[in-house]
Steps between C-alpha positions, in 0.01 A plus 500: 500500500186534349672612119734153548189287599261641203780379216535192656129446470570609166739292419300184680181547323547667151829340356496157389740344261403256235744330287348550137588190216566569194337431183573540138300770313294408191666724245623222239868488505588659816530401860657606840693806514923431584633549832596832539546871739442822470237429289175781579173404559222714458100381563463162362791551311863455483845625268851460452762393702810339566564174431803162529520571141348817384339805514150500391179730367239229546156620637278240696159551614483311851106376618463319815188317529347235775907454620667457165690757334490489114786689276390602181775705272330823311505501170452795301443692228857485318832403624639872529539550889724575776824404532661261726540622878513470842391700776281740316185725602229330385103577619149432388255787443154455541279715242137530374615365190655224585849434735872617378816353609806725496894451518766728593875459480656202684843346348525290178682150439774721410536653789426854394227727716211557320256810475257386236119473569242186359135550549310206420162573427185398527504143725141443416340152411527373176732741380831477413691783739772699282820660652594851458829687554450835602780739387734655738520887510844604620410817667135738509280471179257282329599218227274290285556189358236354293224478711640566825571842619751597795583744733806530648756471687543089523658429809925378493489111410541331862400133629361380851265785483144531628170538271212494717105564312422840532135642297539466209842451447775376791775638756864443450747558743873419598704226357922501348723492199860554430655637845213668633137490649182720485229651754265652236157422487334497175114522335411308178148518383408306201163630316321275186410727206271467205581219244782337728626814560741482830614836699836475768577744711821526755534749774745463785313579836607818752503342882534756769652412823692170580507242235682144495830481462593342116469115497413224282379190560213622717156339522194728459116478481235738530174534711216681497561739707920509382555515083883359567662289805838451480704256774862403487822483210795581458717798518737438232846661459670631700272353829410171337277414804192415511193614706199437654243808534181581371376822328112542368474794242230759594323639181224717609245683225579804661839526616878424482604148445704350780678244608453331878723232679295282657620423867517099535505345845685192413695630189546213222874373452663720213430307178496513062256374253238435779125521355236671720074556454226625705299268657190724724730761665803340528830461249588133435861452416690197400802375405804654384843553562689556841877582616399328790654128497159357579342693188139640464 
């Protein structure tokens, strides 16, 4: 059919893979990041992880030039930053005054869910980025902290979540800790003030209608036209299953935000820590984790 034949034309003419060698960066006294997973990567960047050995905080910068791919660990400003985890939120944010990069939650070395938040700001050339931990605010009301003011509430600490760039600030939704899972969607918006000033602000985001059943483990990306895509996860207790659809989140200027499945003729096999992006009009998935015997 004429849908079938387009993605296959798709698929023939727009998708070629290159294996990429690696290089060693030139920051003295570094070189290639460990083997590792659930690591995040966000724009030319990438954090954490779960090593053979350990858990780690590392953060590389990742450029890719004429074929060759070359790792260069970020050094900054002084060594206070986030702890060791795995499986954490973790976004960039793209601003008139220069880019943030924000983490959310994940679990630590220890084992323990986390619900801090690290903004590491400004990634600007020659200038030494500095990390920032944003205080939590355990229910509605504002906290300041220094130089950084809050308004609450933080979302529950929970890994395998979602953060997906969103204005000025970024979209969180779904992800797990201790014996359960979430559904709730939330809005972060991150504002620079006068004299380094830096202004947070939570607020967990009303969805009328049908909405995606709690997961973690998901893949999402956004489009122009959709601020969040989410595709796949797991349901964890009781079901402990995982799934295959796709939802695209619906945020019009003047209206309720929604949530819509998106009907797929030839549905992906269920699958976990997949990544996905928009390429054109169409969401590329890859990888992951399957039931099925053959895996994904």
């Amino acid at each position: 059919d004429a849908p079938r034949e387009a993605l296959r034309q798709f698929l023939k003419h727009s998708i070629r893979w290159s294996r990429v060698p690696r290089k060693l960066g030139d920051v003295p006294g570094e070189g290639l990041p460990e083997n590792r997973w659930m690591h995040r990567s966000a724009g030319n960047y990438v954090f954490g992880g779960k090593g053979s050995r350990m858990t780690f905080n590392d953060l590389w910068r990742v450029e890719i030039d004429q074929g060759q791919a070359t790792y260069q660990r970020v050094e900054v400003e002084a060594e206070i930053g986030p702890p060791a985890r795995s499986a954490c939120g973790f976004v960039d944010i793209g601003t008139r005054t220069g880019a943030f990069l924000a983490v959310f939650g994940g679990r630590g070395g220890d084992d323990r869910y986390l619900g801090d938040m690290w903004v590491l700001e400004p990634i600007v050339q020659d200038q030494l980025p500095v990390w920032r931990e944003v205080p939590r605010v355990d229910g509605p009301g504002r906290e300041v902290c220094g130089d950084v003011a809050v308004e609450g509430p933080t979302p529950e600490a929970r890994w395998m979540h979602s953060m997906t760039g969103f204005r000025s600030g970024f979209l969180m939704f779904g992800g797990a800790a201790s014996g359960k899972v979430f559904d709730d969607l939330w809005l972060c918006d991150i504002h620079r003030g006068q004299a380094g000033s830096m202004s947070v602000c939570w607020g967990e985001i009303e969805v009328a209608g049908p909405k995606p059943c709690p997961r973690a483990g998901h893949a999402a990306a956004s489009s122009e036209e959709y601020p969040l895509i989410i595709s796949g996860g797991m349901l964890l207790p009781p079901a402990q299953m995982t799934v295959s659809d796709v939802w695209t989140l619906m945020a019009p200027a003047n209206g309720l935000t929604h949530w819509i499945q998106v009907e797929v003729q030839s549905p992906l096999c269920a699958r976990i820590g997949h990544s996905a992006g928009v390429m054109g009009d169409r969401l590329v998935v890859f990888g992951g984790r399957s039931p099925n015997p053959l895996g994904a």
